[in-house]
ZAMARGU-4260 file (C-alpha; in steps of 0.2 Angstrom, whole numbers, plus 5000, padded with zeros to 4 digits):
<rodrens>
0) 5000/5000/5000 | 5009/5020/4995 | 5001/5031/5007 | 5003/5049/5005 | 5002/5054/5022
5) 5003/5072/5033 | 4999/5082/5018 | 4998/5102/5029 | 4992/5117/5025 | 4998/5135/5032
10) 4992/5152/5029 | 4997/5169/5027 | 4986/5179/5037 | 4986/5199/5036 | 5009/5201/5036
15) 5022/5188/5035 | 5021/5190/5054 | 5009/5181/5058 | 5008/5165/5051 | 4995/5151/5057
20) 4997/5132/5052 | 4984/5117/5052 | 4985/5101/5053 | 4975/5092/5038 | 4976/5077/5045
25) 4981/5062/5031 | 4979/5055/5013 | 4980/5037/5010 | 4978/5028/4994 | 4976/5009/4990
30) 4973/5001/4975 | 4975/4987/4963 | 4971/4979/4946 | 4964/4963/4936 | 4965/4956/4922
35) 4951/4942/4915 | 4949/4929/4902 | 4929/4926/4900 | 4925/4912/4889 | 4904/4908/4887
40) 4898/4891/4880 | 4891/4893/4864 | 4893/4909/4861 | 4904/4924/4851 | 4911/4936/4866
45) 4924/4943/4853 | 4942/4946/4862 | 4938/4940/4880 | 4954/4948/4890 | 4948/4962/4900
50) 4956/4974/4914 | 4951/4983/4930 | 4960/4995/4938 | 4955/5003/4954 | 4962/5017/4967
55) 4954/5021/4983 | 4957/5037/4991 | 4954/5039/5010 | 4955/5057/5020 | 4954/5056/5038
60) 4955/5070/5050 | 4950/5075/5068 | 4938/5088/5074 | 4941/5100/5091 | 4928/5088/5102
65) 4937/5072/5097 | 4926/5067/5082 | 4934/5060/5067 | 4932/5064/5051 | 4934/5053/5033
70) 4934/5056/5015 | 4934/5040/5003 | 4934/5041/4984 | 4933/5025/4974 | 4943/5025/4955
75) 4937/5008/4948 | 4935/5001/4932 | 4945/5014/4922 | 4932/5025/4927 | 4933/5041/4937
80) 4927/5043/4953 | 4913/5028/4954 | 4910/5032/4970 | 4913/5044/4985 | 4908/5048/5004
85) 4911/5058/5019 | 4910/5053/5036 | 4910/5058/5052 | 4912/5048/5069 | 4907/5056/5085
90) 4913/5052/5103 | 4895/5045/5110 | 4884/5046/5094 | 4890/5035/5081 | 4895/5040/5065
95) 4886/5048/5050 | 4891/5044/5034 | 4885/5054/5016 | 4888/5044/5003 | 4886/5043/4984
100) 4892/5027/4978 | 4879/5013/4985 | 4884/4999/5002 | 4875/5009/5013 | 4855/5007/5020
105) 4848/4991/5013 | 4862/4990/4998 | 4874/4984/5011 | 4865/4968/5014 | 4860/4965/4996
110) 4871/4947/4996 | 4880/4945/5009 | 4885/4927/5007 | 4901/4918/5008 | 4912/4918/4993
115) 4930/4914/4986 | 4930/4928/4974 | 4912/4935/4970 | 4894/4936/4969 | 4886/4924/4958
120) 4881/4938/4945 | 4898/4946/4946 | 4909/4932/4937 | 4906/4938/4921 | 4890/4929/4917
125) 4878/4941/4924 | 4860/4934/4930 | 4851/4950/4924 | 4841/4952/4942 | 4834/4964/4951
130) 4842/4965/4969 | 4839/4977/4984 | 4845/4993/4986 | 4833/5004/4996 | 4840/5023/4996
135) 4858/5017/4999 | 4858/5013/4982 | 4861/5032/4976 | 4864/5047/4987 | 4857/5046/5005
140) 4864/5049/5023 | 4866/5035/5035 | 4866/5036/5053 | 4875/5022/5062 | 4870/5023/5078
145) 4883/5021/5092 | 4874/5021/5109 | 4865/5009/5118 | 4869/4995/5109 | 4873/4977/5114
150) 4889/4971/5110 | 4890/4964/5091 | 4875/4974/5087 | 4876/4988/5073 | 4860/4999/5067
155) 4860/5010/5051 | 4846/5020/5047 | 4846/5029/5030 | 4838/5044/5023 | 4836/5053/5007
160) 4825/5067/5001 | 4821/5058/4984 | 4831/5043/4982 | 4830/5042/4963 | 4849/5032/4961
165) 4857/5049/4958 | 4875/5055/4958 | 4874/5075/4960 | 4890/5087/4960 | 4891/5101/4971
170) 4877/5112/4972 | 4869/5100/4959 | 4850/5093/4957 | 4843/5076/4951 | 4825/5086/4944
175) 4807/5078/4941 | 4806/5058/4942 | 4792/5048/4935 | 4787/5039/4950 | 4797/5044/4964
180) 4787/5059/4973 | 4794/5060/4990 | 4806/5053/5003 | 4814/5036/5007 | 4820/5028/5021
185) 4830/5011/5027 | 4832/5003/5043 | 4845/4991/5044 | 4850/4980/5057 | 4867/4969/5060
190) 4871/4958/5074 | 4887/4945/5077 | 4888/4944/5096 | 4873/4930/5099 | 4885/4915/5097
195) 4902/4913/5091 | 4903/4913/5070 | 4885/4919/5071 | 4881/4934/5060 | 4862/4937/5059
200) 4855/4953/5048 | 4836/4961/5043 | 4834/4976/5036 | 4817/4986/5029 | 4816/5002/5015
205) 4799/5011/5010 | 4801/5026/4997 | 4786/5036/4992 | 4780/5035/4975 | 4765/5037/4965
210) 4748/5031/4972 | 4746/5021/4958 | 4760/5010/4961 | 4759/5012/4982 | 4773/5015/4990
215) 4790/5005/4984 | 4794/4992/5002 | 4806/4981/5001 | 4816/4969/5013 | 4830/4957/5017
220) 4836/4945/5030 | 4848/4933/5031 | 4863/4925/5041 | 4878/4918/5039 | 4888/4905/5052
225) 4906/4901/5052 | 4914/4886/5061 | 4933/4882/5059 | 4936/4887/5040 | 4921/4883/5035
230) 4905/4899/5032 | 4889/4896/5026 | 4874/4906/5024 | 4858/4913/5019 | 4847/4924/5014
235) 4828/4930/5007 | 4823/4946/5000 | 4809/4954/4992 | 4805/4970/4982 | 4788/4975/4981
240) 4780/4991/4969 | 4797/4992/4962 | 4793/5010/4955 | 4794/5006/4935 | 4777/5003/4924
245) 4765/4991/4928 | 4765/4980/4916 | 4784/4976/4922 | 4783/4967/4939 | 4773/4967/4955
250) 4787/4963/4965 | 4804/4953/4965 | 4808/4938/4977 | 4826/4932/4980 | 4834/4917/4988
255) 4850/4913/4990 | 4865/4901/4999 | 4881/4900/5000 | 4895/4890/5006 | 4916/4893/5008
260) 4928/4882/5014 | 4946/4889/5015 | 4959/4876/5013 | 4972/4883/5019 | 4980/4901/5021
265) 4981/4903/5005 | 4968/4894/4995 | 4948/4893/4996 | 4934/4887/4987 | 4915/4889/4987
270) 4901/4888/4979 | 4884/4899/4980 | 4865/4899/4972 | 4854/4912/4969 | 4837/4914/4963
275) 4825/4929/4958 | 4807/4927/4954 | 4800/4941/4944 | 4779/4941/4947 | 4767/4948/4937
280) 4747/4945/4941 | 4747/4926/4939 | 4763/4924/4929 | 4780/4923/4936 | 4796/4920/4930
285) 4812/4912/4941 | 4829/4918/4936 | 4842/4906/4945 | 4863/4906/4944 | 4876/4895/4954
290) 4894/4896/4953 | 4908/4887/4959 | 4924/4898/4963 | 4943/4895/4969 | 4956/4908/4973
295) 4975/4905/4977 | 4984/4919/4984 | 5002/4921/4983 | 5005/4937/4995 | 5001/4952/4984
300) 4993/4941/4970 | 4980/4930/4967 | 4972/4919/4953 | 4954/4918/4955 | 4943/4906/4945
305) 4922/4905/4943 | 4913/4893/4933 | 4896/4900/4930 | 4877/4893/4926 | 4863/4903/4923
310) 4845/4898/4920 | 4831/4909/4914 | 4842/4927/4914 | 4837/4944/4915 | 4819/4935/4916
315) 4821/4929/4899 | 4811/4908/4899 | 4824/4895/4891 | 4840/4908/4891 | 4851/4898/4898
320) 4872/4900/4897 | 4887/4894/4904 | 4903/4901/4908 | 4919/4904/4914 | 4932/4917/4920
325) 4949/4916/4924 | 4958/4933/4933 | 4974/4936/4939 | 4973/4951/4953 | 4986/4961/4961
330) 4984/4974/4975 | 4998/4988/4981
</rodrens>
């Protein structure tokens, strides 16, 4: 990891006799890149190698009454600045976070199972679901609450004035949306300290919308249990009034497991399932994906490996592929 740290600032103020300096606390920066070969049964993918490169920037700094302060930007995919978000930790409050890049609210419980390397629609063969997000899935503010609590137990609750999935710039707006008309809120809810490998999370989102559609609630639990190097896990979700026409869907209803078993320090496998169910009146459609993953690290490197099945995707009856995706990543 290179870290530019201690970066200062100093100011002139009024004569070169009086000159005042501030501490702007520090700049870390992290980063990486991977390279992929894809290859899709039966089909023409063209040239199949691929890259990523990614840079995370992370401020921090300390306020007068001993609250914290962090900034982290996210460089990934040869793209600019996917993601940002500034947070602030207080001494007895917790810590309150605005962020524009998604993993906060009901996005940071979207799948949360155990995996070698990725999700199962994230190997290269996307499934083509529809997952939870709730207003952490654009800008919001998220208050993790930091009093009060038991021991293991966290509690985010997020907030945004019209959480449409938008991005803004400073002093920036997101204008009219089709279906969104008011607020949204999430209510998340994390808890490891009920029994040793035990992590147990439920979260809730409602976002107002148009009365023809009602009000857009969706939902998700799940847990996940470790026991020597072995995790498995669990989880159910559902998406009701998902804000887009109706004749599209009624709601969305997601299952998924997984299971991880590292090997040694170096190597792990696992293999996961997930399924999405797209209802419409009396007709439904089931979307469903498994994948079987290895990784093998060799300190900064690691080759990673995914073979991928997928039935029915994007909601599509009898589109069924196969895949598979070698990737060799490095991180400095």
């Amino acid at each position: 990891m290179n870290k530019l740290t201690k970066i200062g600032v100093s100011a002139l103020c009024g004569s070169l006799a009086s000159v005042a300096a501030a501490n702007a606390g520090s700049l870390d920066v992290t980063g990486g890149a991977t390279a992929t070969y894809v290859s899709l049964d039966g089909e023409v993918t063209g040239n199949p190698l691929g890259m990523a490169s990614a840079m995370t920037f992370t401020g921090n700094g300390e306020l007068d009454n001993g609250s914290t302060f962090k900034l982290s930007i996210a460089h990934t995919n040869k793209a600019a600045y996917t993601a940002s978000a500034i947070s602030v930790t207080t001494p007895t409050l917790g810590t309150f976070t605005y962020d524009e890049g998604g993993g906060t609210g009901l996005d940071r419980i979207d799948d949360m199972m155990p995996t070698a390397w990725e999700e199962v629609s994230g190997t290269g063969l996307t499934m083509g679901y529809q997952t939870v997000a709730g207003v952490g899935g654009g800008s919001d503010i998220e208050w993790n609450v930091g009093m009060g609590l038991p021991d293991g137990m966290n509690t985010y609750i997020s907030w945004s004035p019209l959480p449409d999935g938008s991005k803004n710039t400073n002093k920036g707006t997101s204008g009219n949306h089709a279906t969104i008309v008011g607020h949204g809120w999430d209510v998340v809810v994390t808890h490891s300290g009920l029994a040793d490998g035990l992590n147990v999370f439920a979260g809730y989102s409602q976002v107002d919308q148009l009365a023809s559609l009602d009000d857009r609630d969706t939902r998700a639990l799940g847990a996940t249990y470790a026991f020597g190097g072995t995790t498995i896990g669990y989880q159910w979700s559902k998406d009701k009034n998902p804000g887009v026409a109706d004749s599209t869907a009624d709601y969305y209803e997601n299952v998924a497991y997984g299971v991880s078993f590292n090997v040694n320090d170096d190597l792990s496998i696992s293999y996961g399932y997930h399924e999405s169910k797209k209802q419409k009146e009396n007709t439904s459609v089931t979307t469903e994906g498994s994948s079987l993953q290895a990784s093998y690290s060799m300190g900064g490197a690691s080759i990673k490996f995914a073979e991928t099945d997928v039935d029915n995707q994007t909601y599509t009856a009898g589109t069924n592929r196969e895949g598979r995706t070698i990737a060799l990543t490095l991180a400095f």
